[in-house]
N, C-alpha and C positions, 0 to 999 in steps of 0.2 A: 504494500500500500504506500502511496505516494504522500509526503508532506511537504510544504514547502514552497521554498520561489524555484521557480523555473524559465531560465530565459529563453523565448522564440530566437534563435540568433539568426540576424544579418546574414547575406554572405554576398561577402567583400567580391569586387569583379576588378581585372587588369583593366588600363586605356584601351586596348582591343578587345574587351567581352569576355576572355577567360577570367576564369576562377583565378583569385588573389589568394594560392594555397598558401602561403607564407602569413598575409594577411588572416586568412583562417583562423590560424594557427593563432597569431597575437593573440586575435579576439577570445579563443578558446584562454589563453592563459590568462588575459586580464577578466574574465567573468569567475577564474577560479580563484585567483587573488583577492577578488573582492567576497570572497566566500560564499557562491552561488550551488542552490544544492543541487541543481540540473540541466542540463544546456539542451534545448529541442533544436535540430540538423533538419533543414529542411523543411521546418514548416510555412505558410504563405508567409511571415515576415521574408523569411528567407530566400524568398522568390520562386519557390519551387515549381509553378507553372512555367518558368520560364526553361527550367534545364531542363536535357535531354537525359534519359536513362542512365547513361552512364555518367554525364555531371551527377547528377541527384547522387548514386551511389558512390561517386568520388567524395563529396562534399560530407556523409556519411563516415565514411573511412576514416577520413580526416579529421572530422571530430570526436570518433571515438581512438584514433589514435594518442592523439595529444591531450585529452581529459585523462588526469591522473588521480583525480577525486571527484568531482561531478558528476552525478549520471547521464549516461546520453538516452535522450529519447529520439527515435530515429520517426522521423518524418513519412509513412507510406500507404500514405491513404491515395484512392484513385476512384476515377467515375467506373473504372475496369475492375472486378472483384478477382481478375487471375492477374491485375497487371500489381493490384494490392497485394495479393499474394507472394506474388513474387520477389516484391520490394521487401517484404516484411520476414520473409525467409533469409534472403540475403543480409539483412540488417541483422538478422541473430545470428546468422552464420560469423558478420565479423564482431560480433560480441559488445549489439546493443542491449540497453538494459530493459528497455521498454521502448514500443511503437506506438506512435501517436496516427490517430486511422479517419480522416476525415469521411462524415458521413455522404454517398457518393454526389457528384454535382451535377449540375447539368439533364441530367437524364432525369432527377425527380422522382426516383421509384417513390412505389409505396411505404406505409409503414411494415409491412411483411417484406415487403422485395430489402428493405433497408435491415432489417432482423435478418433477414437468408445472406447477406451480402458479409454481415460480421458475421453470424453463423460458421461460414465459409472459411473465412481469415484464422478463425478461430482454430477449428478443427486440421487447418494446412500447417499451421508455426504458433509452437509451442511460447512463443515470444509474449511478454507480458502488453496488453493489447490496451491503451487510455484512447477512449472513442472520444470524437471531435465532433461537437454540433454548433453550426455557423450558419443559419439559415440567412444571413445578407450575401454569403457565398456562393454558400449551394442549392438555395433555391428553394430548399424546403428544409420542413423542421423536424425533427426528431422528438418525436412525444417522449415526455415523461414515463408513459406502460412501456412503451417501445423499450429505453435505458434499461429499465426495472426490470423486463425480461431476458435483455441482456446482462445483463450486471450477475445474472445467475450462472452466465458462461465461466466455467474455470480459470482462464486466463484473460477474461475480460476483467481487469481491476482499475478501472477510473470512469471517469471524464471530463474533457474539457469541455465548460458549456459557456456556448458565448451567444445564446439567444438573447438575450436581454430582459428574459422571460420572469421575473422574481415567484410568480405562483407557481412555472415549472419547478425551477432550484427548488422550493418549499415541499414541492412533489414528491420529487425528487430521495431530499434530503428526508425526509419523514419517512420512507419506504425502500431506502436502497439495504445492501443486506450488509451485512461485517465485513470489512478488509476492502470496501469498494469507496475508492477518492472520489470526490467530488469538489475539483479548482474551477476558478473563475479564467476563465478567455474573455473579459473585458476587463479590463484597468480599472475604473471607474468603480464597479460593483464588487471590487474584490474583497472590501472590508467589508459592504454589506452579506456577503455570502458568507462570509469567516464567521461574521455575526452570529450567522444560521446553522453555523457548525460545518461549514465548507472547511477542506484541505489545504489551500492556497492558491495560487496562482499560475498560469503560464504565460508570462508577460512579453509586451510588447517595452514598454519604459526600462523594463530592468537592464536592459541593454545598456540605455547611458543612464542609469541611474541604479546600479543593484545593489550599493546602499541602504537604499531609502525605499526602496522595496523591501528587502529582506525585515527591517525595521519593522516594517507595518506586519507582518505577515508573520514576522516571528512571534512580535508580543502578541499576536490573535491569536495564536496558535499556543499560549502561556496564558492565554485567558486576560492578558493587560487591555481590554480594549480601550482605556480612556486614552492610553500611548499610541496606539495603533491608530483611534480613529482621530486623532492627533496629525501623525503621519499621513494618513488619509486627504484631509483637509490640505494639507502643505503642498501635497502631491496633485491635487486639482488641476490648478491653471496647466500643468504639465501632461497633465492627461488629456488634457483640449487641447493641448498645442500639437503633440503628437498624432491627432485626427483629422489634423487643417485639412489633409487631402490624405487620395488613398495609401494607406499603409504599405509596403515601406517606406513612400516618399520622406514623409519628414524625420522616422528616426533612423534613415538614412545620411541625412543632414547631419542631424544632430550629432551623428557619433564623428562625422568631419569635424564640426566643433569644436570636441574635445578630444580629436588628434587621435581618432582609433581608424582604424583598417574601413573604409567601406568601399570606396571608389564607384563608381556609376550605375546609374539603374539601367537593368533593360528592356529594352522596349517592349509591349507598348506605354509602359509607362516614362515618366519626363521629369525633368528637376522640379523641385519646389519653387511657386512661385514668389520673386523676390518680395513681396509683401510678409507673404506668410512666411517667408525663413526669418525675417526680423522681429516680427511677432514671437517666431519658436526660439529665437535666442538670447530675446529680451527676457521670455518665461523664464529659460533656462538659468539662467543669470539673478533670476528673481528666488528663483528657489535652489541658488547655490551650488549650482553643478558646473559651472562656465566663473 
């Protein structure tokens, strides 16, 4: 069972569009310096719609090679339920600790067809399995029953829920079984889920800020919430700054910033515009990380 911050990480790209393995690499060891309990390889922070098969599982390698104390969660979720298999076999094979499995996109199955599709992942790789619901991504939402009867699968132990849903989480959290995490995949709502008795986070901010995450999320996790929700309030304006526009763009910025590894987005996405990057590094600055 998962506790804890967990960061979505970035991944850094050369002037010509390759992967910045070196850059990586930094970023893998300044997230462990700053005592992060989990590093996520490949998830949409990290552009993962953008690499091809064998990027994705390079980028994977890579940080499960150079984390020496973080866990990695490997990234491989797909609209494909053999193309998820396949990612999620190869990520145990190099000796990730758990997979993070987005529920599929695009295609919009049912709530059955979405149950037969973990089902599947399930029964192929033995791999510790934290399901991903993002209905602004994928198009649709994964119920509350849906989870709960997942959550009964043996090596199904989490999930990241970033519906925005607070009666699902309550749902959720009131009815999931023992040994099954439940983190926030929104920044904003993470102290109120911790509130509810959530596991933590998988963050977007903790990138350039894992600090000040860990903070909040450790003391909720110690029961301190007037510290947490403390932290919380402080980490606001920075939790809007980082949504100015779509994700990576600005905590892509931001980690230029403060002089960490990102280098260029790829298309089709485009820089931050110059309004909003002064806005996010005035925030920055406001709440003491620049």
């Amino acid at each position: 069972m998962f506790k804890g911050t967990a960061t979505a990480l970035i991944t850094p790209f050369e002037r010509n569009g390759d992967i910045d393995e070196q850059g990586l690499r930094d970023l893998v060891d300044f997230q462990e310096s700053m005592g992060i309990d989990a590093i996520v390889a490949c998830g949409s922070t990290g552009e993962s719609a953008t690499l091809n098969h064998a990027e994705h599982l390079r980028v994977i390698e890579i940080v499960i090679d150079q984390a020496k104390r973080a866990k990695v969660i490997a990234g491989t979720g797909s609209n494909s339920t053999q193309e998820a298999i396949d990612l999620s076999v190869r990520s145990a094979d190099m000796g990730a600790d758990y997979s993070l499995s987005v529920s599929p996109y695009y295609n919009k199955p049912t709530q059955e067809g979405i149950y037969q599709h973990f089902k599947a992942i399930s029964e192929a790789c033995d791999l510790p399995i934290i399901l991903y619901n993002v209905p602004s991504r994928t198009g649709s939402n994964m119920l509350a029953e849906t989870t709960l009867r997942l959550a009964e699968l043996p090596n199904i132990v989490g999930m990241k829920e970033a519906s925005g849903d607070m009666v699902q989480v309550m749902s959720i959290l009131a009815e999931r079984p023992e040994g099954f995490s439940l983190l926030s995949g929104e920044d904003p709502l993470t102290f109120a889920m911790m509130a509810l008795g959530g596991d933590g986070v998988i963050s977007v901010t903790s990138n350039c800020a894992p600090k000040q995450m860990m903070q909040m999320v450790n003391a909720a996790l110690k029961g301190d919430f007037d510290s947490a929700r403390d932290m919380h309030f402080r980490l606001m304006p920075l939790f809007g700054a980082l949504f100015l526009e779509p994700n990576p763009i600005p905590v892509k910025a931001a980690m230029r910033m403060i002089g960490q590894p990102a280098g260029a987005l790829r298309m089709p996405l485009s820089d931050m515009g110059k309004q909003n990057e002064k806005l996010l590094k005035d925030t920055m600055a406001s709440v003491g990380i620049l």
